[in-house]
FIKEKOL-224815 format. One line per field, with one value per residue (C-alpha): x, y, z. Coordinates in Angstrom, 2 decimals, decimal comma. Example, Ala and Ser with C-alpha at 12.3 -4.5 7.8 and 13.67 -1.06 7.14 Angstrom:
% FIKEKOL-224815
c1 = (12,30;13,67) $
c2 = (-4,50;-1,06) $
c3 = (7,80;7,14) $
This chain:
% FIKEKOL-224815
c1 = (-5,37;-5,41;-8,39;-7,81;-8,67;-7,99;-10,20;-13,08;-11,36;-9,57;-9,52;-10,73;-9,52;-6,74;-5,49;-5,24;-3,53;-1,01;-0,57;-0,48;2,75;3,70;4,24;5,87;8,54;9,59;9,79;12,39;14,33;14,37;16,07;19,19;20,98;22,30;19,35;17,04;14,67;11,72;10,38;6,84;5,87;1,91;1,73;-2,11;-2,84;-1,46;-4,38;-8,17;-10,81;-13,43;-16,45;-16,19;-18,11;-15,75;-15,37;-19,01;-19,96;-18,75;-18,33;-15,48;-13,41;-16,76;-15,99;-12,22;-10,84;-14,33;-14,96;-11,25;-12,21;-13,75;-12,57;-10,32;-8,74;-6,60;-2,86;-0,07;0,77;-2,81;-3,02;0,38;-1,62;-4,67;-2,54;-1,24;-4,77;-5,64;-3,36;-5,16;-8,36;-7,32;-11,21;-11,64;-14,26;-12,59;-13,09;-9,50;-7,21;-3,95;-2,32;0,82;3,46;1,76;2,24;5,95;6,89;5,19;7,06;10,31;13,09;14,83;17,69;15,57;14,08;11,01;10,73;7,04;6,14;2,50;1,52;-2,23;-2,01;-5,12;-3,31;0,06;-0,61;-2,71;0,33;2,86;0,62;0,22;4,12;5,33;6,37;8,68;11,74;14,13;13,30;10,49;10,81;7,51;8,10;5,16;5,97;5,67;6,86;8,01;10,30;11,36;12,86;15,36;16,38;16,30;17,76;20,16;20,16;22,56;22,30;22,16;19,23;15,41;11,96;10,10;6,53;4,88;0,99;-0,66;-4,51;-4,15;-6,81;-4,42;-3,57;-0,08;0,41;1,35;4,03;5,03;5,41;7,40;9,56;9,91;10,78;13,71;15,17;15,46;17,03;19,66;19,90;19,77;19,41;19,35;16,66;13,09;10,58;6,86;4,36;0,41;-2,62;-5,81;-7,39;-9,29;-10,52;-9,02;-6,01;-3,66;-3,77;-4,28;-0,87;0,84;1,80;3,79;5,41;7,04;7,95;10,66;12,30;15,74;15,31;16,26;14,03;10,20;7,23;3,71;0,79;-3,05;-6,36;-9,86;-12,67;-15,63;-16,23;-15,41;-18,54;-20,39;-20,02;-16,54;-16,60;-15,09;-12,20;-12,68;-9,32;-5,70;-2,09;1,25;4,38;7,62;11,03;14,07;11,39;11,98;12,79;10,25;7,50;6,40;5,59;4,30;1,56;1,08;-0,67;-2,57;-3,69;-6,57;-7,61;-7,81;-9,88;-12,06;-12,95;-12,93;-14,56;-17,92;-18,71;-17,48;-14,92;-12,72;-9,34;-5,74;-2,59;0,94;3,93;7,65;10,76;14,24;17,45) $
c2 = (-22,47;-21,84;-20,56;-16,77;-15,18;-11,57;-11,37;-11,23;-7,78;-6,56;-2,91;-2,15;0,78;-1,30;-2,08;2,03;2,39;-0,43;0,32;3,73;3,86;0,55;2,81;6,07;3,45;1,57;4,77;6,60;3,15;2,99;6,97;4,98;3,69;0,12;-2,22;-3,58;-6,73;-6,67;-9,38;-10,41;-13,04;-13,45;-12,17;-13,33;-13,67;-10,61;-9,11;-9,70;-8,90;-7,19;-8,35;-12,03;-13,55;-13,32;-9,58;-8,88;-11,18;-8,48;-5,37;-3,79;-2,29;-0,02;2,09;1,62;2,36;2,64;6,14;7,65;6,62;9,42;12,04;15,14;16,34;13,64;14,34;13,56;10,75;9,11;9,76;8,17;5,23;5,80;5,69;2,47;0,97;2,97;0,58;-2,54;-1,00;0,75;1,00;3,49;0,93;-0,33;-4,03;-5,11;-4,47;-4,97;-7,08;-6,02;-7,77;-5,97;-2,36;-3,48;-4,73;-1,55;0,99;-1,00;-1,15;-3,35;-4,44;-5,17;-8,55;-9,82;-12,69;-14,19;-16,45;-17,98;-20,70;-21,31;-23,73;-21,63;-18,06;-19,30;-20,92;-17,44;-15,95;-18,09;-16,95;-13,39;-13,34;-15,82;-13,71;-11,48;-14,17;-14,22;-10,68;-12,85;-15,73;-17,45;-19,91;-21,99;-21,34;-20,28;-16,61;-16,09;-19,20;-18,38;-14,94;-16,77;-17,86;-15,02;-12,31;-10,53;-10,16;-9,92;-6,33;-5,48;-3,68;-4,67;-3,71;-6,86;-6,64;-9,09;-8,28;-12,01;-13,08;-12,70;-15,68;-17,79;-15,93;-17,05;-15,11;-12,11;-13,93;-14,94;-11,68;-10,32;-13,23;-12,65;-8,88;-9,85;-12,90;-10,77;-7,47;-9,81;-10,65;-7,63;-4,47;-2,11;-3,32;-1,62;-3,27;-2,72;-4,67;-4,49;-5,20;-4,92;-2,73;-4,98;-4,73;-8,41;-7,96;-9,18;-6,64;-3,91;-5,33;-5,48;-1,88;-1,37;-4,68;-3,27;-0,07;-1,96;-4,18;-3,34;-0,59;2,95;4,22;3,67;5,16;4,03;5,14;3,99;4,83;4,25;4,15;3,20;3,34;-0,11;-2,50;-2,91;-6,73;-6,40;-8,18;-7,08;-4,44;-1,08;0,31;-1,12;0,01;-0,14;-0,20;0,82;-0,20;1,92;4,25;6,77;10,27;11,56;9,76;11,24;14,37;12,72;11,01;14,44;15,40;11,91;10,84;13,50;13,36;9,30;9,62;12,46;10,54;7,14;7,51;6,26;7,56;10,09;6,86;7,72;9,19;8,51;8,03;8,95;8,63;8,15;7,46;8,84;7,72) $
c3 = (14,02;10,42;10,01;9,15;5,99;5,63;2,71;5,10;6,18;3,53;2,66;6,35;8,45;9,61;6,50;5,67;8,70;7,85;4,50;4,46;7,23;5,12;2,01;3,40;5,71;2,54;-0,13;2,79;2,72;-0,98;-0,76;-0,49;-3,27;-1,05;-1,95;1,11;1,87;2,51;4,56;5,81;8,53;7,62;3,65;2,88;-0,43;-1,61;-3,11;-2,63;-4,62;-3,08;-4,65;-3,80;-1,11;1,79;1,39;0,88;3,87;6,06;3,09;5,89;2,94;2,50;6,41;5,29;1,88;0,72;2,21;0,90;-2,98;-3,94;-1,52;-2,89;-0,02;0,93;2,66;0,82;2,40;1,85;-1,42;-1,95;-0,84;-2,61;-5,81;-5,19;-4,78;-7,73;-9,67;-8,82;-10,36;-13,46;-14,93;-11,75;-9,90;-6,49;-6,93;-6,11;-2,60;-2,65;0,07;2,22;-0,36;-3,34;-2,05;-1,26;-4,84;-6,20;-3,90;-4,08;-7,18;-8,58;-6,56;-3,76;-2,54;-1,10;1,28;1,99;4,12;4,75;6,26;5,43;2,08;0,38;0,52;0,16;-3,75;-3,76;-3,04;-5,35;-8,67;-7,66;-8,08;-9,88;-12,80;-10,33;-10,88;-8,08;-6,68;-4,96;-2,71;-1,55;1,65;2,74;6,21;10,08;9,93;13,53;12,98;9,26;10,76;12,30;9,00;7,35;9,59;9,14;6,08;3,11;2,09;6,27;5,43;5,45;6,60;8,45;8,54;11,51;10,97;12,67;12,94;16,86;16,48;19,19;22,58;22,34;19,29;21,52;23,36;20,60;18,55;22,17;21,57;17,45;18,83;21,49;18,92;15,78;17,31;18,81;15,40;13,62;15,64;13,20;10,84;10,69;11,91;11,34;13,63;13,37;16,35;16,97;20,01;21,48;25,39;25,72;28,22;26,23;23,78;26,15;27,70;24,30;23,62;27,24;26,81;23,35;25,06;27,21;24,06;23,80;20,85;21,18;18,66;18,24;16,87;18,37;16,68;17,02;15,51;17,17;14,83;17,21;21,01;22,30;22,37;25,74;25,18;24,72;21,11;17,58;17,30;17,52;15,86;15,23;16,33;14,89;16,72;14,18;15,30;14,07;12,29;9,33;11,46;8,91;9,79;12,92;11,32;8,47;10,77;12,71;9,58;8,66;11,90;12,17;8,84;8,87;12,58;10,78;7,75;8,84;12,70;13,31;16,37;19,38;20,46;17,69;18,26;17,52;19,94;18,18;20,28;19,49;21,38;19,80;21,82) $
C-alpha cells in the first residue's frame, strides 16, 4: 500500500517525540570530527506545510507542536527542537513542519551525507525539490527502504545514524522492520539506529517492543510517550515509541528531563505517561 501521507499528521506528538531524540542523537554524532551518514528508510516529503488541506483535515500539529509554540519554559533539549522548526517559519507564524531529512541537513555539517529513500512517487519528487540545491551531500533514491539498506550499509565513513520511521499501514511492516533490525547489524553493528511506532492496542505493536529487546545489540534506549488513554474501540493511536540502537550515553539523562515535561504539556487526559528504559552492556 502506498497510500500514506504524513502530511495528514505532521507536527503531531509523535513527530516531537521523533524529532526531538532525532536532533540531540545526530548533534552528539556530529561532536566528532570523522564525518557520518545519515540515512532514512521512509523520508516523506521533507517538509509539510501546515495550512494545506491534508494537515487541516485532521489539524494534529495543533495537540503536537502547536501547544510548545508559544511556551517559555521549554528544556533544553526541546527548545533545541523548537529552534529548528523556528527556521521553517521565519515571520514567527507556524505554517511550515519540517520533515525528518530537514532537521538532519540542519543539525549536520558539511562533510556529512544524506541518503533518502521514498517510495511513494508524490513525496519522493516532493522530496527531490526540497533538496535539490544540496549537490552531492544529498542522494534521493525512489525506493523500498528496508531493501535499499542492504545497499547502503555499512557505510563508507563506518559511521551513520539510520532512521526506519514506516506507515505501519501493512501488518507485515513489523516483521519486516525485525528483519531490517537482524540484516543491518550483521552488517554494521556499530551504527546508530533510530526506529519509530505507534502504541496502538493492535497485538502486533504491543509485541514489537519485547521482540527488539532480544536483537543482538548490547546497547539500547527505549523510550515511549502516551498522550491519551487508549480508545474503548480500540481505534487511532494513543502515543508513539522509539527504540535507539547503539544510543548517545547522554541521552538517557537528557530524556530524564524531557519526558515529563513533553507528557505534562502535551497529555490530554489521566492515560498519559511516559516509559524510558535503557540497556548498557
Amino acid at each position: 500500500m502506498l497510500s500514506y501521507r504524513h502530511a495528514f499528521h505532521s507536527g503531531n506528538h509523535a513527530d516531537v517525540l521523533k524529532h526531538v531524540v532525532l536532533v540531540q542523537v545526530i548533534r552528539h554524532l556530529a561532536q566528532k570530527e570523522k564525518p557520518f551518514w545519515y540515512i532514512d528508510t521512509h523520508a516523506g516529503a521533507g517538509g509539510y506545510a501546515l495550512d494545506s488541506a491534508q494537515a487541516t483535515k485532521l489539524a494534529e500539529f495543533r495537540d503536537g507542536v502547536g501547544r510548545l509554540w508559544e511556551r517559555k519554559d521549554l528544556p533544553p533539549a526541546v527548545s533545541d527542537y523548537l529552534n529548528l522548526v523556528r527556521q521553517a517559519n521565519p515571520d514567527g507564524r507556524l505554517k511550515h513542519y519540517p520533515g525528518s531529512p530537514s532537521f538532519a541537513l540542519w543539525t549536520m555539517r558539511a562533510q556529512d551525507r544524506l541518503r533518502l529513500c521514498e517510495l511513494h512517487s508524490r513525496e519522493v519528487l516532493r522530496l527531490r525539490e526540497r533538496f535539490q540545491d544540496c549537490g552531492r551531500q544529498v542522494v534521493v533514491e525512489e525506493a523500498d527502504g528496508f531493501a535499499a539498506l542492504k545497499a547502503l550499509l555499512p557505510p563508507p565513513p563506518r559511521r551513520a545514524l539510520v532512521l526506519i520511521d514506516p506507515s505501519y499501514e501493512e501488518r507485515r511492516d513489523y516483521e519486516r522492520v525485525l528483519q531490517s533490525f537482524k540484516d543491518s547489524l550483521s552488517r554494521f553493528p556499530g551504527g546508530s539506529y533510530l526506529l519509530w511506532y505507534p502504541l496502538l492496542t493492535k497485538l502486533e505493536a504491543h509485541e514489537l517492543p519485547p521482540r527488539l529487546k532480544r536483537l543482538p545489540a548490547g546497547k539500547w534506549l527505549h523510550v515511549t510517550l502516551r498522550v491519551r488513554t487508549p480508545a474503548g474501540d480500540g481505534f487511532g493511536m494513543h502515543g508513539s515509541g522509539l527504540f535507539v540502537i547503539n544510543p548517545p550515553w547522554t541521552l538517557p539523562a537528557i530524556l530524564q528531563e524531557v519526558m515529563p515535561w513533553l507528557t505534562r504539556v502535551l497529555g490530554a487526559d489521566a492515560g498519559a505517561g511516559f516509559t524510558l528504559e535503557s540497556q548498557d552492556s
